[in-house]
C-alpha positions in Angstrom: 0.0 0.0 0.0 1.0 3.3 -0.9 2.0 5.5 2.2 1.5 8.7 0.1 -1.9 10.3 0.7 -3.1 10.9 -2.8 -5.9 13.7 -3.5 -7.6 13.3 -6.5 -9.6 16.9 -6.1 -6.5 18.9 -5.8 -4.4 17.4 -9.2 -3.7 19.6 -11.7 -6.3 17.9 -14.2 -8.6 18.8 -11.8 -8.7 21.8 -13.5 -10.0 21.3 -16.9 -12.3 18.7 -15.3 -14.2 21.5 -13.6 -14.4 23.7 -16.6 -15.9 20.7 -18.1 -18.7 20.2 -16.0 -21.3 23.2 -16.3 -22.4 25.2 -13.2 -26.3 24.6 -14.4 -25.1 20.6 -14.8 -23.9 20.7 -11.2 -26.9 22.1 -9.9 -28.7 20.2 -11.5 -27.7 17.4 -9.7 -28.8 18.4 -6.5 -32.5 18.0 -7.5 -33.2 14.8 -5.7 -32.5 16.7 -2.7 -34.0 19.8 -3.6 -37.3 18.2 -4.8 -38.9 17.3 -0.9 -38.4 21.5 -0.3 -39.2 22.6 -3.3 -42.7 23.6 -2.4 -41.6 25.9 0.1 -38.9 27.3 -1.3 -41.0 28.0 -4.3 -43.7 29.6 -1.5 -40.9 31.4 0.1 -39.7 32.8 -3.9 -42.8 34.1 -4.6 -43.5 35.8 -0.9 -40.1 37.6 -1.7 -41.2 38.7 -5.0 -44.4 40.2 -3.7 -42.5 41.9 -0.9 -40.3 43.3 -3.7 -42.5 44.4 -6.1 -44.8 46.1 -2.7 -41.7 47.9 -2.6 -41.5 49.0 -6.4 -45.1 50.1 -6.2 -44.6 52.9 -3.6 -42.7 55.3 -6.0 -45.6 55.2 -8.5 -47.8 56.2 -5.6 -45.2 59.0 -5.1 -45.7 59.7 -8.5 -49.5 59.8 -8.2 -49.1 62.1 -5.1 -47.1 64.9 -7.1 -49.0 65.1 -9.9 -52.0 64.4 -8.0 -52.9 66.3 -4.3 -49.2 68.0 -4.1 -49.5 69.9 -7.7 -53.6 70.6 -7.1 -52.3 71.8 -3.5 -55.1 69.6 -1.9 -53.4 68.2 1.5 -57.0 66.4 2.4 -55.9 64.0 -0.5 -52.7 63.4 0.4 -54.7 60.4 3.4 -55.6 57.7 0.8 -52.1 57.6 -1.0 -50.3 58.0 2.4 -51.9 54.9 4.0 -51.5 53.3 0.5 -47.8 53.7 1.4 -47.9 52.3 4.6 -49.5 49.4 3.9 -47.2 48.4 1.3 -44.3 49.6 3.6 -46.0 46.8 6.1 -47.0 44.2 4.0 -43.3 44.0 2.5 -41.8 43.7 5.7 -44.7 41.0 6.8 -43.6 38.9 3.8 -40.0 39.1 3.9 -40.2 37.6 7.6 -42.1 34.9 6.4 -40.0 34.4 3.3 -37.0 33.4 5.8 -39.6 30.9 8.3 -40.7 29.3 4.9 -37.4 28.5 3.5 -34.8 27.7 6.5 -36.1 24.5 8.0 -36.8 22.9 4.9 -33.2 23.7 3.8 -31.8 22.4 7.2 -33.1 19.3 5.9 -32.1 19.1 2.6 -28.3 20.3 4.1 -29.2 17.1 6.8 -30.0 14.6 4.6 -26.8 15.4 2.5 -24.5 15.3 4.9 -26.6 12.1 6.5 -25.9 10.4 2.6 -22.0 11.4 2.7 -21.2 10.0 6.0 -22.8 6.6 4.9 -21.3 7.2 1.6 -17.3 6.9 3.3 -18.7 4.4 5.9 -19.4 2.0 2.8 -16.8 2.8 0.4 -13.5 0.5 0.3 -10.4 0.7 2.2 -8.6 1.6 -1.7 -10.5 4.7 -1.5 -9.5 5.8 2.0 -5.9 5.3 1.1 -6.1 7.8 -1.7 -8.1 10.8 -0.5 -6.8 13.3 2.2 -9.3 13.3 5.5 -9.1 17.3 5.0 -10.8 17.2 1.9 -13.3 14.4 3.1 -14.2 16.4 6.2 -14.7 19.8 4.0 -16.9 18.2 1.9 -19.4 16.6 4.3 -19.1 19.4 6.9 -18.1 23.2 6.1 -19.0 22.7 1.9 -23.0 21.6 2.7 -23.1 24.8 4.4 -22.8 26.7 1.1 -25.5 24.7 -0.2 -27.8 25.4 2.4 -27.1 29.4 2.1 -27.5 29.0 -1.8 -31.3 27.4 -1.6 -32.5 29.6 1.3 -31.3 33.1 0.3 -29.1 33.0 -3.2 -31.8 30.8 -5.6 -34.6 32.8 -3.9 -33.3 35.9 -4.8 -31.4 35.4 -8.2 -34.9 34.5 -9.2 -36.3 37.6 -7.1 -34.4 39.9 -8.3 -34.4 38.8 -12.2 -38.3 39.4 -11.9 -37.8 42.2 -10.2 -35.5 43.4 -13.2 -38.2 42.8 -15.8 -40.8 44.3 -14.5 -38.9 47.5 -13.1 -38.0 48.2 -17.1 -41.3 47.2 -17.9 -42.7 50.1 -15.5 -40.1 52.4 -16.5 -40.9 51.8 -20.2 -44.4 52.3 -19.7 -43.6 55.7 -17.9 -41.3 57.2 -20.2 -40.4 54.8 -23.3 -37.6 57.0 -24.5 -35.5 56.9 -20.7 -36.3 53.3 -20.6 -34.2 52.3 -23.9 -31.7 53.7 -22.3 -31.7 51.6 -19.2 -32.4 49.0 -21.4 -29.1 49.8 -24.0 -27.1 49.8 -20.6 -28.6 46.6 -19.8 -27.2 44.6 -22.8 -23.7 44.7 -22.5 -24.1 43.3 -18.1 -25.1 39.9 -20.6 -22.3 39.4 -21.5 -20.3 40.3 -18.8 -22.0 37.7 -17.0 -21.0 35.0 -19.0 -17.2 36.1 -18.7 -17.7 36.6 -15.2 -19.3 32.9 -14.3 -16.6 31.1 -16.8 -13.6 32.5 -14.7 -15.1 32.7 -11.0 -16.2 29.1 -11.2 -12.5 27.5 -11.7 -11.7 30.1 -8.5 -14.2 29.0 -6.5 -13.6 25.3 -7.4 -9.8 25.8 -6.4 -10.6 27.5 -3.3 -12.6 24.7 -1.8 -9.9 21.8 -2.7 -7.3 24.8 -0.9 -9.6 24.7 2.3 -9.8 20.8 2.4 -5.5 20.6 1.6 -5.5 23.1 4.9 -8.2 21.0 6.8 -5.4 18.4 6.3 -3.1 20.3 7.6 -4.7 20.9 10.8 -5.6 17.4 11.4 -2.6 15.9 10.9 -0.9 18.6 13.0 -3.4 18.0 16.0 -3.3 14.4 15.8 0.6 14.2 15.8 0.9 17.2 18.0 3.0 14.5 20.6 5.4 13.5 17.5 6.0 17.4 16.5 6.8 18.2 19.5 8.9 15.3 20.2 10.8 16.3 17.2 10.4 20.1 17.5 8.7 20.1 14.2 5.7 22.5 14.8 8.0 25.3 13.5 8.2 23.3 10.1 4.3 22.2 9.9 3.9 25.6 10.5 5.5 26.8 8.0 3.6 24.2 5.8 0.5 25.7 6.8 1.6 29.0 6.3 1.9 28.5 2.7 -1.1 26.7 2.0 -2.5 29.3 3.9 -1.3 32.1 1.6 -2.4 30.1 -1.4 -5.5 30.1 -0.4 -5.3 33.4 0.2 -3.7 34.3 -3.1 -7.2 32.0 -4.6 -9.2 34.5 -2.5 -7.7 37.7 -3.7 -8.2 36.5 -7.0 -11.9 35.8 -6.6 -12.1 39.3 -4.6 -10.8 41.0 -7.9 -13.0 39.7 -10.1 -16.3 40.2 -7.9 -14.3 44.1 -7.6 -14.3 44.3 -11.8 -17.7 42.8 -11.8 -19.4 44.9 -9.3 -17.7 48.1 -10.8 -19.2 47.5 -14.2 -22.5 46.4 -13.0 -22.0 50.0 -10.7 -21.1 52.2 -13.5 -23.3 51.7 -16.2 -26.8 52.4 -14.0 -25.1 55.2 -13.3 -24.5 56.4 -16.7 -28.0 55.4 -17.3 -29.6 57.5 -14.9 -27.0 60.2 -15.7 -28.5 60.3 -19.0 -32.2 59.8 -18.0 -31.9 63.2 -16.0 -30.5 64.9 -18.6 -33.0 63.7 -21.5 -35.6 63.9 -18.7 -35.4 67.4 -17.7 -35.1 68.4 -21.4 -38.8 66.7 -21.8 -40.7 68.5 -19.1 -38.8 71.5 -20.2 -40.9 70.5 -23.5 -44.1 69.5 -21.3 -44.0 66.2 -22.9 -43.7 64.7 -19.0 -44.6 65.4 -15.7 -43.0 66.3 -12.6 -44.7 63.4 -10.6 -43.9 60.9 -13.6 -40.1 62.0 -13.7 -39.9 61.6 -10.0 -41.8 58.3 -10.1 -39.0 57.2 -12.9 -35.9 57.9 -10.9 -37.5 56.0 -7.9 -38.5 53.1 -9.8 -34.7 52.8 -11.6 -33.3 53.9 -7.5 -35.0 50.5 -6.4 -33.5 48.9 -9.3 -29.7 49.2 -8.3 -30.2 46.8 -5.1 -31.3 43.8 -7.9 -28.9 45.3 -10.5 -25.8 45.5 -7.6 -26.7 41.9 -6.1 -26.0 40.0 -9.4 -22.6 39.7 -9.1 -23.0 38.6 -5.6 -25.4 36.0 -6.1 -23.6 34.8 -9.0 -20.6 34.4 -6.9 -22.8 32.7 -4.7 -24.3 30.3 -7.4 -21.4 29.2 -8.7 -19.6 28.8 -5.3 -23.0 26.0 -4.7 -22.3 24.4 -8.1 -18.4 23.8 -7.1 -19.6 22.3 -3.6 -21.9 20.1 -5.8 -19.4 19.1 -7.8 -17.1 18.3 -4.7 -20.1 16.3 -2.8 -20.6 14.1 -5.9 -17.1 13.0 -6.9 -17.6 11.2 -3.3 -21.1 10.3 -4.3 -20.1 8.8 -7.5 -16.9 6.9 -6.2 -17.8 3.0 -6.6 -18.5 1.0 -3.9 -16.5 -2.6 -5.3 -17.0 -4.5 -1.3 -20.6 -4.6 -0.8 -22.9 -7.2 0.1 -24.0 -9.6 -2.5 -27.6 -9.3 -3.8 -28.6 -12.6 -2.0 -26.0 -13.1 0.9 -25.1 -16.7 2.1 -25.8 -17.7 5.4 -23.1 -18.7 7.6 -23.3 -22.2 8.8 -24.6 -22.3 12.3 -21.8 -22.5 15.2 -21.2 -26.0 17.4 -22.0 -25.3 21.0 -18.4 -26.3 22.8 -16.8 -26.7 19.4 -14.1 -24.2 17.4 -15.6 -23.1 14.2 -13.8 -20.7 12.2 -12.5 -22.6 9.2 -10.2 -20.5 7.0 -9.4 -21.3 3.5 -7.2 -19.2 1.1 -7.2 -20.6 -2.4 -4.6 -19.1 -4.9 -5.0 -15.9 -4.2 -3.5 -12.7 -5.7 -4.3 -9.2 -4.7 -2.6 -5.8 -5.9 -4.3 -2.6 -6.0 -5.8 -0.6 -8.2 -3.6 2.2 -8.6 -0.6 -0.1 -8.6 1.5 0.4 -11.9 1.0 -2.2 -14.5 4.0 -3.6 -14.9 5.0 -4.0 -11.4 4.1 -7.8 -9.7 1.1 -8.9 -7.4 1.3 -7.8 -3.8 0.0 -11.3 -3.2 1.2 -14.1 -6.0 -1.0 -17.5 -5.3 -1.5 -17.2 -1.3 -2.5 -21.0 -0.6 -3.1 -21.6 3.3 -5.5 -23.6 5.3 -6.3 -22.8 8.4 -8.5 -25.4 10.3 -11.2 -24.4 13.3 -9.8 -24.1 16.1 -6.2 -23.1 15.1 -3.6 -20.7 15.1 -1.6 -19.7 12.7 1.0 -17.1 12.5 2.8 -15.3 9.6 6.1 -14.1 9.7 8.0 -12.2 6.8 10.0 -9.3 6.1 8.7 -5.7 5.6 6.5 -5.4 2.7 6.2 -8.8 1.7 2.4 -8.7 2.3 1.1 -9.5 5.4 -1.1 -7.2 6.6 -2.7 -7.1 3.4 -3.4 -11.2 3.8 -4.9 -10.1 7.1 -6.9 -7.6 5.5 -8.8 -9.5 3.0 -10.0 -12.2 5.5 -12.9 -9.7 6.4 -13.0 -7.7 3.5 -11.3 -4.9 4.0 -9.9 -5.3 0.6 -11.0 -8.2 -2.3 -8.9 -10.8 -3.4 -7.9 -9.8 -7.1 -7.8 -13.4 -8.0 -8.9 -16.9 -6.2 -10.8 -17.1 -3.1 -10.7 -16.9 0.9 -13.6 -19.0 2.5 -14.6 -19.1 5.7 -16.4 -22.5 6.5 -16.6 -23.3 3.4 -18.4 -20.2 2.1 -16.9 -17.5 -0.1 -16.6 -14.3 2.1 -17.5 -12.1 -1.0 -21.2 -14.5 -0.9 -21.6 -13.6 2.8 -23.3 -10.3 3.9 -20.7 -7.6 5.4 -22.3 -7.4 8.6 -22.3 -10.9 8.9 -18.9 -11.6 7.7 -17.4 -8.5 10.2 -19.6 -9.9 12.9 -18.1 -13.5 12.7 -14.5 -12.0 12.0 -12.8 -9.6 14.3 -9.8 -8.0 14.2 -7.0 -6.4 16.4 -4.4 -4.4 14.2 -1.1 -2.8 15.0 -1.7 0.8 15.3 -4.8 0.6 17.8 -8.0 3.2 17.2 -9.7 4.1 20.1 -12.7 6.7 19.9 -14.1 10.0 22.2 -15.8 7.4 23.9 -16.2 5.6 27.0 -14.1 2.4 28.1 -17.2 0.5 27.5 -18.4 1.8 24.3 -15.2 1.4 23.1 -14.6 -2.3 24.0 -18.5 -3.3 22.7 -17.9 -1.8 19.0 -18.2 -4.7 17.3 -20.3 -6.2 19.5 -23.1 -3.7 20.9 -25.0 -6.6 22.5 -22.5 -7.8 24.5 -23.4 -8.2 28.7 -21.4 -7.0 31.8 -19.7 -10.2 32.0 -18.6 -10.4 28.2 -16.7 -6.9 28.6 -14.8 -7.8 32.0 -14.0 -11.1 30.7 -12.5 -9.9 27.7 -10.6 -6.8 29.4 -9.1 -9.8 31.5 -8.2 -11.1 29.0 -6.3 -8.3 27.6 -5.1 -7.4 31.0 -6.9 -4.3 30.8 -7.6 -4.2 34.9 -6.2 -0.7 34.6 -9.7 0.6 33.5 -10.9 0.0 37.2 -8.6 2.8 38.4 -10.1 5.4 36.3 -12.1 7.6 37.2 -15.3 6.4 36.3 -14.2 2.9 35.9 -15.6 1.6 33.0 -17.8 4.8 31.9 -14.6 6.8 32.0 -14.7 8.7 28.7 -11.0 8.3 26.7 -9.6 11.4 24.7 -9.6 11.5 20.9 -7.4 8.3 20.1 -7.2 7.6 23.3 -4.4 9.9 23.7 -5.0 9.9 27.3 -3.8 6.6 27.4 0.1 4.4 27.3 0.5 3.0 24.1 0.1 -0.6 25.4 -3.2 0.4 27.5 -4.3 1.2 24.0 -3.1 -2.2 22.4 -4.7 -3.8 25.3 -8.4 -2.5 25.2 -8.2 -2.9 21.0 -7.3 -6.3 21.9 -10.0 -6.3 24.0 -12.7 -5.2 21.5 -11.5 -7.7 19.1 -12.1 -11.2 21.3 -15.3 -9.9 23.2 -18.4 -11.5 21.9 -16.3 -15.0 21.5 -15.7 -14.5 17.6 -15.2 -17.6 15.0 -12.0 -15.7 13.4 -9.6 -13.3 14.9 -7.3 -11.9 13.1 -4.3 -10.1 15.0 -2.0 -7.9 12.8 0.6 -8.0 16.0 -1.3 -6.6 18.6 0.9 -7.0 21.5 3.7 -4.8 20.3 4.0 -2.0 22.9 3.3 -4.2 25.7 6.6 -4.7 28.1 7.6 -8.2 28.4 5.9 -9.2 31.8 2.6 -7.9 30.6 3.1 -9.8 27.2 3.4 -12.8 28.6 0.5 -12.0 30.9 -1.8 -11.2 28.0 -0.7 -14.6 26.2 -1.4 -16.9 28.8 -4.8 -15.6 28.4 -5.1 -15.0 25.4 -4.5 -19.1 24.9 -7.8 -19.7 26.5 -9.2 -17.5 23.6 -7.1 -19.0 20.9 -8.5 -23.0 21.7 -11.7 -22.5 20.8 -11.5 -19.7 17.8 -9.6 -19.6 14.7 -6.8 -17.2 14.5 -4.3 -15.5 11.9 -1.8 -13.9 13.4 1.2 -11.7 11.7 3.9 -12.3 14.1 7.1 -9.8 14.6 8.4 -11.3 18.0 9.5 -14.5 19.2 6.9 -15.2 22.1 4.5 -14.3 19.4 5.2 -16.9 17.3 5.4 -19.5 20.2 1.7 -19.3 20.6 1.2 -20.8 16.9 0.1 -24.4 16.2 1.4 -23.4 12.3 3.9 -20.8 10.9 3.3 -19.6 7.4 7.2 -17.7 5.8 5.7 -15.1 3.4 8.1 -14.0 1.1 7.2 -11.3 -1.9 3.9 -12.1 -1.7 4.1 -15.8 -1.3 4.2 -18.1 1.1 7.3 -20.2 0.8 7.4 -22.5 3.6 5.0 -24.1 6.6 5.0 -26.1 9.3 5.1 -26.0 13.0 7.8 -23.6 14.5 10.8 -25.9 15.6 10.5 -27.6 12.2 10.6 -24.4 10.6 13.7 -23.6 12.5 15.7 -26.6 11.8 14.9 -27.2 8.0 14.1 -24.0 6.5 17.2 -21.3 6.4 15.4 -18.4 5.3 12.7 -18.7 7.9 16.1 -18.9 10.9 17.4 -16.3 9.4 14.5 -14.0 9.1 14.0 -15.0 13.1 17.8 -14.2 13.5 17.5 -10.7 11.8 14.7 -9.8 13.3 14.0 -11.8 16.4 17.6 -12.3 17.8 16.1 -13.2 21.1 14.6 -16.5 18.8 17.0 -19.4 19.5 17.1 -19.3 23.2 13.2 -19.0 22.9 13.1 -22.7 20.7 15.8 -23.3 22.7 13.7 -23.6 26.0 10.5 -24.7 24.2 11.8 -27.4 23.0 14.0 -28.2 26.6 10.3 -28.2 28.1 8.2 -30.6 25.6 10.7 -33.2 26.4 12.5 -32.8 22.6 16.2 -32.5 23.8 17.9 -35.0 21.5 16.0 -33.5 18.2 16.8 -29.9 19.5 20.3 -31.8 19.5 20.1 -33.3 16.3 18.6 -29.9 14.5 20.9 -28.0 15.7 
């Protein structure tokens, strides 16, 4: 496996990939979610649009009222208009209130069920697609990016389609009031069209770039709180730092550049209603100087096209804001899309029912191969014709050097990647025929590098197995030697800290070991789970853990002597391959590579057989073999 954390939505090609896709084709997308609020939001549009247009009615009252009681100097007049005025003044502050109840809860849901759909979405996509995308840019997509989304369908699409109405029929009233000042708004108009399209085609590849910058700085962050003991360790804050720093600044440099062309934008669409009403007042003045117009009408005009610059000013902004929602669409869906290749089979197998007092657990691997999929095409299988058999009720460990592929044999056993070729059955059924839940319920696992959650003791020890009783959960912290947990706090409802950093090393190892053999599974699999544990402890855990091990089936991938002393079976892998197997001493005396791979990297290993073999009574072939 690659230890290079590989982001597909910050590439280069990413680029031209988002130019590809259309802002309308992105939004489009989120329909499905859309559709369950659309009646509201649609309620919500057109209660803004009446507020709006309450609001472009009140200069043609104005109007009505110079021409009207103001030029005929008759004040008693001046009541019906006036309260006219009011009421719209009311009425358009009435209905924008309810234009924000009718459109935020139903957007809180759509903004919900999204986020609801992402977080299954990673729970059920493969391991292969973990190892290539950043958490950063996980997290900003199901978290900070939704948010956008939500802002977009409860103010943005309410008001782009507001204020486009809005638009149409302002220059519709100020045609019908004075056609010849109206063609010029309308002349000043035209060339905002094709700003627009200029404007969308270069803020969309900003706004997609700044996203993937705030998920490469989530990253960051993450990492650097996670491994805060390591930096400091190393004094290496100053150099993360510095790291940060500079994605920092590119994301500010992204910023800046979206900020200038909003600036450009928002200065064009400033100037030329300016110039329009510049021109209006001059042509206007000239046509009551002519008597062709009224006072009242003129008035009326400028306060209609007045009204007009909020709509005319706000479409750059909600622009921005549009195409900022289409490049969170586009993020949310290159998770969406990603292809789920472990899943459940359409009819799942049943697992053949367990033997009360009997080991079950019978593990098969038939020929098989495994690389993955972004492994180069010419380089060899990870795993080249793995053949092992591994009978209920028995252990077997796997030794080999670095990189020769054994946690990966580990990891396919429950499916936490496929097989690329052959099979793995576990009693006597193909694992890809079972259901996940089953097969992860019947198989657990204990790995290396132990995960512990913001959790309590308990919850953490009863992941796998929720239903497990009181007893279950002491038993297999005794097991694990895990009797610490008594003296916290709280005992077992004593909350740990994120990754249990509150913890030792081996008081981690020992409640992941924990979690993995409550519940009395048929398989466990142990990728060396006893590594940080000090010897006395170790040797604790083990005589436990053999009470465990005789009536389960275990793999174990072994790095240390007393490790592999627990084995009925030792399986050498070597490049991918298992060379050699056969009980431990036998392994020792016939097969060089495997004592030499002991002697490099257990050097402690020949005393070890030495006394094992003293103690089952097996001097004169320890003589002989040696």
């Amino acid at each position: 496996m690659s230890d290079v954390s590989h982001t597909p939505a910050t590439e280069p090609l990413n680029a031209p990939v988002a130019a590809r896709s259309s802002t309308l084709a992105n939004l489009r997308r989120l329909l499905p979610y859309v559709r369950p609020a659309l009646p509201s939001l649609i309620a919500s549009a057109i209660t803004a649009l009446i507020a709006t247009l309450c609001g472009l009615f009140i200069p043609l009252v104005i109007g009505k009222i110079i021409d009207g009681p103001i030029a005929a100097k008759d004040f008693s007049a001046l009541w019906g208009p006036g309260l006219l005025m009011v009421a719209l003044g009311v009425l358009e502050a009435a209905l924008f209130g309810i234009r924000r109840v009718l459109s935020s809860r139903p957007t809180m849901r759509v903004e919900a069920k999204m986020r609801q759909d992402i977080y299954c979405r990673l729970q059920s996509l493969p391991m292969s697609f973990h190892d290539k995308w950043s958490s950063g840019q996980l997290l900003s997509r199901a978290v900070s990016d939704l948010s956008r989304i939500r802002w977009f369908l409860a103010f943005g699409f309410i008001f782009l389609f507001v204020n486009l109405v809005t638009l149409v029929v302002g220059v519709l009233i100020l045609l019908s009031l004075a056609w010849q000042l109206g063609l010029i708004f309308v002349g000043a108009a035209l060339p905002l069209v094709v700003l627009c399209i200029f404007f969308e085609n270069n803020y969309r590849l900003l706004a997609r770039r700044s996203q993937d910058q705030v998920g490469d700085l989530a990253t960051i962050v993450e990492e650097s709180v996670l491994g805060i003991r390591i930096l400091k360790s190393f004094g290496r804050s100053a150099h993360l730092g510095r790291v940060f720093l500079t994605q920092a600044a590119q994301l500010r440099s992204t910023e800046l550049a979206k900020v200038r062309v909003i600036a450009v934008w928002w200065s064009v669409i400033t100037l030329l209603p300016e110039i329009a009403i510049a021109l209006a007042l001059f042509f206007g003045v000239q046509l009551i100087a002519d008597g062709t117009m009224s006072a009242g009408t003129l008035t009326a005009f400028f306060a209609v096209a007045v009204m007009l610059r909020w709509p005319v000013d706000s479409i750059g902004w909600l622009l921005a804001m549009l195409n900022d929602a289409a490049a969170t669409s586009q993020r949310y869906f290159e998770v969406m899309d990603a292809e789920i290749t472990v899943q459940s089979p359409g009819t799942p197998v049943p697992l053949p029912p367990k033997h009360s007092g009997a080991p079950s657990g019978e593990v098969r691997f038939e020929d098989v191969r495994f690389r993955f999929a972004d492994a180069k095409p010419e380089s060899p299988d990870l795993l080249r014709g793995v053949t092992l058999h591994l009978h209920a009720g028995q252990t077997v460990a796997v030794v080999g050097a670095t990189g020769s592929g054994k946690t990966v044999l580990t990891s396919l056993v429950n499916r936490l990647y496929d097989v690329t070729g052959g099979r793995i059955t576990l009693d006597g059924v193909d694992v890809r025929e079972l259901s996940l839940p089953d097969l992860r319920s019947a198989v657990s696992v204990a790995f290396e590098e132990p995960t512990l959650f913001s959790a309590s003791v308990r919850e953490n020890v009863t992941l796998g197995r929720p239903d497990s009783t009181e007893d279950d959960v002491l038993q297999a912290l005794s097991v694990a030697q895990a009797d610490f947990v008594h003296d916290l706090p709280w005992g077992l409802d004593t909350r740990i800290g994120e990754q249990g950093m509150s913890l030792s090393g081996g008081q981690r190892q020992r409640l992941a070991l924990a979690r993995a053999v409550v519940g009395d599974p048929r398989v466990l699999v142990l990728d060396d789970p006893l590594s940080a544990l000090d010897i006395h402890t170790e040797a604790a855990v083990e005589a436990a853990l053999r009470n465990v091990l005789a009536r389960t089936t275990c793999l174990m991938v072994a790095h240390r002597a007393s490790t592999v002393m627990m084995a009925d079976q030792v399986a050498l892998l070597v490049d991918g391959a298992i060379t050699a197997i056969g009980p431990h001493s036998h392994l020792l005396a016939t097969v060089p590579a495997y004592r030499k791979l002991l002697t490099t990297t257990m050097p402690d290993e020949v005393d070890e057989w030495s006394l094992a073999t003293a103690a089952s009574g097996s001097i004169e072939l320890a003589e002989e073999q040696r």
